[in-house]
C-alpha positions in Angstrom: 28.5 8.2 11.5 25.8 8.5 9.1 24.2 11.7 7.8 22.0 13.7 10.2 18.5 13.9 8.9 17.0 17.4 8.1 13.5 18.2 10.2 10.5 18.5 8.2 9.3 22.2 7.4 6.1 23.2 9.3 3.9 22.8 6.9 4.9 19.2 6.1 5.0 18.0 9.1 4.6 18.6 13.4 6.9 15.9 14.4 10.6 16.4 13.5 11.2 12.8 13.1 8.4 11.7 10.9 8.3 9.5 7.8 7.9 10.6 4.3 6.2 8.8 1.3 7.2 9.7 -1.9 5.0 9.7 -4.8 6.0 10.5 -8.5 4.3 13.3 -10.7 3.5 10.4 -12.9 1.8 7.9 -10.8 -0.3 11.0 -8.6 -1.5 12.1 -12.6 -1.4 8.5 -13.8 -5.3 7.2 -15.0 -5.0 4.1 -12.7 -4.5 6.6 -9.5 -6.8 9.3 -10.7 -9.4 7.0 -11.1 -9.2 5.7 -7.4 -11.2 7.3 -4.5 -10.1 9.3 -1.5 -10.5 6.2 0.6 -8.6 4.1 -1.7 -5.9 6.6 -2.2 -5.4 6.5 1.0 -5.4 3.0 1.6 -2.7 3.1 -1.2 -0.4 5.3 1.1 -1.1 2.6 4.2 0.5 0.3 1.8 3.6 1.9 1.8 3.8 3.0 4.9 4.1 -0.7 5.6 6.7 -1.0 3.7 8.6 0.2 6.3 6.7 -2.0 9.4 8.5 -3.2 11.9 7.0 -7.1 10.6 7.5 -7.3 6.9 7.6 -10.4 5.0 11.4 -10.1 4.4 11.5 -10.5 8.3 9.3 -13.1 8.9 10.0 -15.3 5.8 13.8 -14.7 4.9 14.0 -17.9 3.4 11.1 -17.5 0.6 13.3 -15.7 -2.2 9.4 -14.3 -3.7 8.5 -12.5 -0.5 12.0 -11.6 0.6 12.2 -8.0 -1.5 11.9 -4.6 -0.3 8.4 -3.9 -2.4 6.4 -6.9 0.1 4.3 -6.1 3.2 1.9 -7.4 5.1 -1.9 -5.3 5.6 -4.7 -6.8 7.6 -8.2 -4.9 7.9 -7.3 -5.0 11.7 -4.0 -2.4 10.8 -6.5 -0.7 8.7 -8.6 0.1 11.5 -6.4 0.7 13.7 -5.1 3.1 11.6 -8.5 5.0 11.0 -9.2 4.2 7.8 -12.2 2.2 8.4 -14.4 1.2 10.7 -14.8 -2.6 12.2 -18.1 -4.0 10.0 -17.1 -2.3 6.8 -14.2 -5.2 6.1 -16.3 -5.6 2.8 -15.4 -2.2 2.1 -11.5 -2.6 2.9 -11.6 -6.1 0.5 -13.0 -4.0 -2.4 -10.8 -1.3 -2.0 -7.7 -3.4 -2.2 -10.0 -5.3 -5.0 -9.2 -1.9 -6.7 -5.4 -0.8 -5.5 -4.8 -4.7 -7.2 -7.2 -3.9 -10.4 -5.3 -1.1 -11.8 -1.9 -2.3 -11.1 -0.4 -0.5 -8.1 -0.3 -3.6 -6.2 -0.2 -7.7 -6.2 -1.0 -9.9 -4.0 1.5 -12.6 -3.5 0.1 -14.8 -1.2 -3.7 -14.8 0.5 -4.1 -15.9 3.6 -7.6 -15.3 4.1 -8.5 -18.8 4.1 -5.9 -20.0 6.0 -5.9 -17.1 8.7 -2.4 -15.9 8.0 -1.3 -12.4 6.9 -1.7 -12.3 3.3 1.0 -11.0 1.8 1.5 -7.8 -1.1 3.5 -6.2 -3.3 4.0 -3.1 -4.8 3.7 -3.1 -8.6 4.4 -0.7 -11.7 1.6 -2.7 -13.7 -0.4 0.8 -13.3 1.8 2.2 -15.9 -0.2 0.4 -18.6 -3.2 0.8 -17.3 -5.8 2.5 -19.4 -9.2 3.5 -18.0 -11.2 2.6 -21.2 -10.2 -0.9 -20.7 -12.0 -1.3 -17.5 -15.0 0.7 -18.5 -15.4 -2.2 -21.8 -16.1 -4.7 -19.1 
């Protein structure tokens, strides 16, 4: 029998089975997260919550050894919105802010369906470690 999960405190959290993300001290005071917005930030934490989606890519696409890792998901602008996060006409919005999750390096996209009207499909990345704001700003 596996081990028996301890309930979040109060202050974490009103449902006793709820999920957890974990974020570092060094990514949450990294340049390439403190430069993000609110929005985008939390965008960021949609991405990993699907991390743990019922559909991932691993799932769907077991035989693709790329998209068959623990650090792929799938996020549409319809999940997005269904999740709060933004409102049906601002999908420019939602395309810039992953614009921006992808720019400094805390994810990839692996394959973009856009244009083919599939799920595109992302991955989490550690390229934000090297990211330096005064790089972008040279641009």
């Amino acid at each position: 029998m596996g081990k028996e999960r301890k309930p979040f405190p109060p202050w974490q959290s009103s449902r006793k089975d709820d999920g957890f993300n974990m974020l570092s001290n060094t990514l949450t005071h990294s340049e390439a997260f403190r430069c993000l917005s609110g929005k985008q930030k939390s965008l960021y934490f949609l991405c990993m919550q699907q991390l743990k989606a019922v559909m991932t890519p691993r799932k769907i696409y077991p035989s693709i050894d790329q998209v068959c890792r623990d650090d792929t998901f799938f996020l549409t602008f319809s999940t997005a919105c269904n999740d709060g996060l933004y409102k049906v006409k601002s999908e420019s919005t939602f395309r810039r802010d992953m614009a921006k999750l992808q720019e400094v390096g805390l994810i990839r996209c692996i394959s973009n369906g856009k244009n083919r009207r599939i799920k595109s499909v992302y991955q989490m990345s550690s390229e934000w470690q090297a990211y330096k704001l005064e790089n972008t700003l040279a641009k």
